[in-house]
C-alpha positions in Angstrom: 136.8 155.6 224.3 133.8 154.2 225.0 132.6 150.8 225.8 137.0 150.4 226.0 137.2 149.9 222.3 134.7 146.4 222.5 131.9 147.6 220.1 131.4 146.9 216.2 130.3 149.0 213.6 128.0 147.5 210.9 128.1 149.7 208.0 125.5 149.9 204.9 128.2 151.3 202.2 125.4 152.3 200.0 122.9 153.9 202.0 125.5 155.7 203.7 126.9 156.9 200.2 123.9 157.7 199.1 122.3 159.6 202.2 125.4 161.7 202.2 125.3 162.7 198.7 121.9 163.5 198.8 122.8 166.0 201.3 125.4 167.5 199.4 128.7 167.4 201.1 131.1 164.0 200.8 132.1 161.8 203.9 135.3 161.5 204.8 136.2 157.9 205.6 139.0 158.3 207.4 137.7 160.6 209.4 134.3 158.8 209.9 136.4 155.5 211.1 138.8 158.2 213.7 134.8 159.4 214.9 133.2 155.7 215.1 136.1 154.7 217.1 136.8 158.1 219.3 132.8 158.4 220.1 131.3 154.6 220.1 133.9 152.4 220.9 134.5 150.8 217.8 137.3 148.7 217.2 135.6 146.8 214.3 133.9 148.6 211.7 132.7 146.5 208.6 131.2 148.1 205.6 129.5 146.1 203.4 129.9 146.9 199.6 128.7 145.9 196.2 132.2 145.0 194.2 133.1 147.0 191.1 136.3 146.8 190.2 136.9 150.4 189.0 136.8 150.4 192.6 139.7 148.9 193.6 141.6 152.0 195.2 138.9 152.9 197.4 138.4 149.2 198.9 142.5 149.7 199.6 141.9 152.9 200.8 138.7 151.7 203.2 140.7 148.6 204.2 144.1 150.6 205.3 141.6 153.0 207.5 140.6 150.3 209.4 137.5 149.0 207.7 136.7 145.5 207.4 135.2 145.6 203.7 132.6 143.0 202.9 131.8 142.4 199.6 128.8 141.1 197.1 128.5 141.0 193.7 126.4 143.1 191.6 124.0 142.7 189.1 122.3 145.4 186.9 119.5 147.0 188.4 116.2 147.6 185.7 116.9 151.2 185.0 121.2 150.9 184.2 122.4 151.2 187.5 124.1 148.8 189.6 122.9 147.1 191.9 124.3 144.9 195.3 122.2 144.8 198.1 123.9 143.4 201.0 121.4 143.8 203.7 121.7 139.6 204.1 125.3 139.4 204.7 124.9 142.4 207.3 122.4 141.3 208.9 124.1 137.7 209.0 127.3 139.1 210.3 126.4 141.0 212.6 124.0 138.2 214.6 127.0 135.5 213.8 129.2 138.1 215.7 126.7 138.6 218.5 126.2 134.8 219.2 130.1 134.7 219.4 129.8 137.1 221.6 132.8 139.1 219.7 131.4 142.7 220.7 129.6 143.9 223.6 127.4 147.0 221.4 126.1 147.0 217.9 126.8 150.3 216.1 124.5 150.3 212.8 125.1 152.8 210.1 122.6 152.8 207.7 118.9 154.5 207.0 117.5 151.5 205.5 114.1 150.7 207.4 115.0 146.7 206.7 117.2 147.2 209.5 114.5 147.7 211.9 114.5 144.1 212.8 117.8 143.8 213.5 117.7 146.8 215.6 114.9 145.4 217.4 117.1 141.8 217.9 119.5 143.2 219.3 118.0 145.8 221.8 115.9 142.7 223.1 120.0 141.3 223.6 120.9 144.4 225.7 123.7 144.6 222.2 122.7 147.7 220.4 124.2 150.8 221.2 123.1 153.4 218.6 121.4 153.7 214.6 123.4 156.0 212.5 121.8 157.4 209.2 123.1 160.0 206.8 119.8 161.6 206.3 117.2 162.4 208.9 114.9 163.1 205.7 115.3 160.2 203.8 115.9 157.7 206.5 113.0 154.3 206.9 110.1 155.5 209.2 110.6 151.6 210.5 113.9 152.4 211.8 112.9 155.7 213.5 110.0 153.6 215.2 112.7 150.8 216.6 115.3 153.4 217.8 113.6 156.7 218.7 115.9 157.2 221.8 119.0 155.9 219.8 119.4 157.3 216.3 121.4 159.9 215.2 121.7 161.8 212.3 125.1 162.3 210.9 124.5 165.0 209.0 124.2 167.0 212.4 128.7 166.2 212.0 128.7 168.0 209.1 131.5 169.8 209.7 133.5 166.8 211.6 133.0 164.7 208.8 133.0 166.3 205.8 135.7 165.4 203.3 138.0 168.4 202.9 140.1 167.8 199.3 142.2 170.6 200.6 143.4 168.1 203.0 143.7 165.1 201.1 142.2 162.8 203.8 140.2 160.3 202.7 137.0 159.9 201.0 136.2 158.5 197.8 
């Protein structure tokens, strides 16, 4: 394990939906929380969330995997859909946890260029460790520029991460 399990994982639950779905296949959360740990040393891992209450089982789910599930309300976005952006609270929690000095690495999973800054902070810290986005494609040009040597793209663990329904593991 590295980093002897002191690093937290800062997860955007949306953008990492989203860039997975866009690439076809479905995460598997347990497995993704099994990888976080196994690879970066993560023995925190909060994913941040939009609350809808149809919902419910897969916050339960997420929370008896080991996530740490942070949630904001949501509003309707201008075309139907829902919306809860919760790049504040990450942002917020993740510089609250630094300053506390609760973790010695920042994983960030998301490919949301907003990000950058934060990404920026905390390599000026000597506290980030690594950007992981679902979608080399689709993921912010900011974000490339303010971790060239440290992002990863998970859809290069494809076949790690990939939720199997055959063996009822966790996703969704």
């Amino acid at each position: 394990m590295k980093n002897g399990g002191k690093n937290f994982a800062y997860i955007d639950g949306a953008n990492l939906h989203k860039g997975i779905s866009e690439l076809g296949w479905h995460l598997d959360y347990k497995r993704f929380r099994v990888w976080l740990s196994e690879k970066y040393g993560v023995n925190k891992a909060y994913i941040f969330l939009g609350f809808i209450s149809s919902n419910t089982n897969l916050y339960r789910n997420l929370q008896n995997w080991g996530y740490t599930v942070v949630f904001k309300p949501t509003v309707p976005g201008g075309y139907g859909e829902i919306k809860g952006n919760c790049d504040a609270e990450m942002v917020l929690q993740a510089v609250s946890d630094m300053y506390e000095k609760l973790f010695e690495k920042a994983v960030l999973v998301t490919g949301d260029g907003d990000f950058a800054c934060l990404v920026n902070f905390l390599k000026e810290r000597k506290r980030f460790e690594v950007v992981l986005s679902p979608n080399a494609k689709k993921a912010s040009v900011l974000l490339k520029k303010s971790a060239p040597e440290s992002i990863i793209f998970l859809e290069r663990f494809k076949s790690r991460l990939e939720y199997d329904k055959n063996e009822r593991s966790g996703h969704k």
